[in-house]
N, C-alpha and C positions, 0 to 999 in steps of 0.2 A: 716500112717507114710510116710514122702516123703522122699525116699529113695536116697541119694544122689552120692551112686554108679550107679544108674541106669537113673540119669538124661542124657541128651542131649542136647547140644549146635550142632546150624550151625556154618557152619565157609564160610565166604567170604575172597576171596585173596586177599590184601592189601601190595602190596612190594611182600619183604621177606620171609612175614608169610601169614597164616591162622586165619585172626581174627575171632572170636567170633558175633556172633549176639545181644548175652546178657552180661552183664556186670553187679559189685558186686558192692554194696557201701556201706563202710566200717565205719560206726558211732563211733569216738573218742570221748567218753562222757567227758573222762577225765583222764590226764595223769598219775597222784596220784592213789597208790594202799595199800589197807592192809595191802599183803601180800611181801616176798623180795624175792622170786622164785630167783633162781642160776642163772638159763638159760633164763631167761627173756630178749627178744631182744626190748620190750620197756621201760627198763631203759636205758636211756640216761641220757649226761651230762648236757641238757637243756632241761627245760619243756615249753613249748607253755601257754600262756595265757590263761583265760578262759572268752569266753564274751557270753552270753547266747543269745543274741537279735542278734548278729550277724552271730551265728552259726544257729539259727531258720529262719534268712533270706537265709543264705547259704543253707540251707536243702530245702527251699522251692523253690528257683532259681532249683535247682541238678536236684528237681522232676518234674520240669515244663519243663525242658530241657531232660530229660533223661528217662520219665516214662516209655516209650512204650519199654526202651531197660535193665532196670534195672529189675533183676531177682531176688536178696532175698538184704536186707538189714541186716546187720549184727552189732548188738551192742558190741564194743568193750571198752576196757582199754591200759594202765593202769587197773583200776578192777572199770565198769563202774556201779556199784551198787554204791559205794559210793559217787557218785553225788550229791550233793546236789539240784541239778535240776533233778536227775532219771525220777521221775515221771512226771514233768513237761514237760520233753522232750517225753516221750512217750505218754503226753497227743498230744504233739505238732505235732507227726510223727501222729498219728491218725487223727488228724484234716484232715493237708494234703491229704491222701491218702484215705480219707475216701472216693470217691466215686472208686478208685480201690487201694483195701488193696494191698501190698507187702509182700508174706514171709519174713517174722522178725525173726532172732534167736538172742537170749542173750548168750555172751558167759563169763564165770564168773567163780570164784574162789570158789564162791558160802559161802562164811561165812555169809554174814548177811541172809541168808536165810535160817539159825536157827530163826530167828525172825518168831514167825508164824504171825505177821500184814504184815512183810515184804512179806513173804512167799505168803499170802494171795490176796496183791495186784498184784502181776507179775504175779499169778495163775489167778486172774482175768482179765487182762490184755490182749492186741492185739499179745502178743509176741508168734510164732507157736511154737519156740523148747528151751531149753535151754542147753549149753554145759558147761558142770562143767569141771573145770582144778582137775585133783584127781591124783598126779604122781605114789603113790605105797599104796598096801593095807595094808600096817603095818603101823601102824597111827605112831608111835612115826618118822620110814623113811618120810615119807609124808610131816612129819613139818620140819625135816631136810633138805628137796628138797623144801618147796615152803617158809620155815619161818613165817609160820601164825598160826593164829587159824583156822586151816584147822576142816572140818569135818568128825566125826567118822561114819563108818558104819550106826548103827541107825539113825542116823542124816539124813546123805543120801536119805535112805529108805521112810523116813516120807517125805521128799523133793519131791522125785518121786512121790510118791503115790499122795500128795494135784496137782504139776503138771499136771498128769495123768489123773487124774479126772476130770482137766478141760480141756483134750481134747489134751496136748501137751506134745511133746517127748521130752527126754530127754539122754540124750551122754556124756558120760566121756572120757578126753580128755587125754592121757596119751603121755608121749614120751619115747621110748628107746634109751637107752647110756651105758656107761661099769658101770656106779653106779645105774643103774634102769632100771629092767626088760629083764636082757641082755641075760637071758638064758630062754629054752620052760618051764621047771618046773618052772622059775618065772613068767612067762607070762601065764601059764594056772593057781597058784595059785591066781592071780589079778584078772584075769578073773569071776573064779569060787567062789572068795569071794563074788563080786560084782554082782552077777546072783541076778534079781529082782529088782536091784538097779535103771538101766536106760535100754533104749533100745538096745542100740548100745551104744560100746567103740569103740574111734577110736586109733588105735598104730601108734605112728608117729616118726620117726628116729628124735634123737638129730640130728641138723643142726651145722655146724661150721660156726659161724658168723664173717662177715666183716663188719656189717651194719656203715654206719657212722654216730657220736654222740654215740654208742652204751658205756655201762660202762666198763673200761677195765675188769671190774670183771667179767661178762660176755662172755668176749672177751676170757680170760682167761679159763675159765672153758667149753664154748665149747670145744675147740681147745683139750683139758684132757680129756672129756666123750665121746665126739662122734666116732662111733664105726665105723668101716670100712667096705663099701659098700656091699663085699663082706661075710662077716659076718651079715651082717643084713639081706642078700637075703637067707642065711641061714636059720638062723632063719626063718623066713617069710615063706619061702616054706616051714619049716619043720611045723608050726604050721597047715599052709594047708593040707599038706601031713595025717598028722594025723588026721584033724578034716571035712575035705573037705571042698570046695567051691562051690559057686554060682557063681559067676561070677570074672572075669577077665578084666579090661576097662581098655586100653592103653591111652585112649582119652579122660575120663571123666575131666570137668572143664580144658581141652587144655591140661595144661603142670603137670597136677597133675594124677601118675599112681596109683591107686589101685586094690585091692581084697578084697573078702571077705571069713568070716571064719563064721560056727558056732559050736561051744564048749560048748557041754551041751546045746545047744539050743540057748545062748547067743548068739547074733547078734555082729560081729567082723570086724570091716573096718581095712585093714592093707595099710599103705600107702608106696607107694613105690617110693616117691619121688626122696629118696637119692640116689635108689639103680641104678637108668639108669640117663642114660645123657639126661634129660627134653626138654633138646635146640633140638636132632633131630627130637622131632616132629613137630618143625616149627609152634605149632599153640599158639594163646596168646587171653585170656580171661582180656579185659582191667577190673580194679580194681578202682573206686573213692575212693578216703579218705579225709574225713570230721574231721576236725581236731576241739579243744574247743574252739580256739580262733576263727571259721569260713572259716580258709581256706581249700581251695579244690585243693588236688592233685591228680593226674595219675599215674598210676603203669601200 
């Protein structure tokens, strides 16, 4: 498992800041999703086109431009399974990169992987990890917070397990807000449902979003759940306090602070993004994003 609490970046001085050596490039398969998640910062008011030929040229420029300095490629959505080009693109990312592979993570919603062909193909697949969005363990809250056909526990289980077996990890991506997971008795019982499930859950503070394009629904409903800084550091330290940690990285991925927890044995990334002010550490891990219609942006 590549641990990504314990990765490491250089940083060279550029201005301001401490740039990064490596840099992430973020794979827009496609803006359309399943599922109608609350807190979802990629509904927007406008969807980007989708052109496959010119996206597969874009991907191939990025890598022939950026090989030596791109560290994992991350498949994203909207909910990037239902593509109708899925497998075509990850036929496509393989060609590419086939003489130096890239750490590939999927990160997903994970319903059509009730399909065991679907299931079967990703498990066979170049993809190293997959991150399932799963916001709380009481299936009926779950579909309330993402509006899908979310999956139940067993479901889950069988997901990991065919993953598992061929070699790749798996991570449930959860966030905390004042309607989900706000207290330690809800945060160890998610926890400890989910023991076997995946490798690593990671707990990530609801954000208060300003993105622009973003849906006012969204806009709205952060601004109502996200919890205060101070409260969330709470939390976070009391969950450590009680279960210990491993490590502590102010610096991991530049401006992203974590910890780790384990509970019951459970592997627990707690992010602590919200809870310090990210900007004084001055350093910045530049981000590509590859959008469906082809274009390429900078973060």
């Amino acid at each position: 498992m590549i641990n990504e609490v314990e990765k490491e970046f250089s940083f060279k001085t550029k201005g301001k800041y401490s740039v990064s050596n490596k840099i992430f490039l973020d794979l827009i398969f496609t803006n359309k999703c399943n599922c109608d998640c609350r807190f979802c910062i990629a509904k927007t008011k406008s969807y980007a086109d989708e052109d496959l030929e010119r996206w597969k040229s874009s991907f191939k420029k990025t890598i022939e431009i950026f090989k030596d300095e791109i560290d994992s490629l991350i498949i994203l959505g909207g909910e990037a399974t239902i593509d109708l080009h899925f497998f075509i693109k990850l036929d496509y990312i393989d060609e590419v990169t086939k003489d130096n592979h890239i750490f590939t993570i999927l990160t997903t919603n994970g319903c059509l992987l009730r399909s065991d062909s679907f299931l079967k193909r990703v498990a066979e697949s170049s993809i190293d990890s997959v991150n399932i969005s799963v916001m709380n363990h009481e299936e009926e809250h779950n579909k309330y917070l993402m509006r899908g056909k979310t999956l139940n526990r067993d479901e889950l289980k069988k997901v990991y397990d065919v993953l598992h077996n061929q070699g790749k990890t798996v991570r449930f991506n959860t966030n905390v807000a004042k309607n989900n997971l706000c207290t330690l008795d809800r945060l160890e019982k998610y926890i400890n449902y989910f023991n076997g499930c995946c490798d690593t859950i990671k707990l990530t503070p609801l954000m208060k979003t300003d993105m622009f394009n973003t849906e006012d629904e969204v806009l709205e409903y952060t601004h109502e759940q996200t919890m205060d800084k101070s409260d969330i550091k709470k939390l976070f330290d009391s969950l450590i306090s009680k279960h210990g940690t491993k490590t502590t990285n102010g610096n991991v991925f530049g401006l992203i602070n974590y910890a780790e927890a384990y509970v019951n044995s459970q592997h627990v990334i707690l992010k602590y993004e919200q809870v310090e002010d990210m900007y004084d550490l001055d350093k910045v891990i530049p981000t590509l994003k590859l959008y469906p219609n082809g274009n390429l942006s900078n973060e």
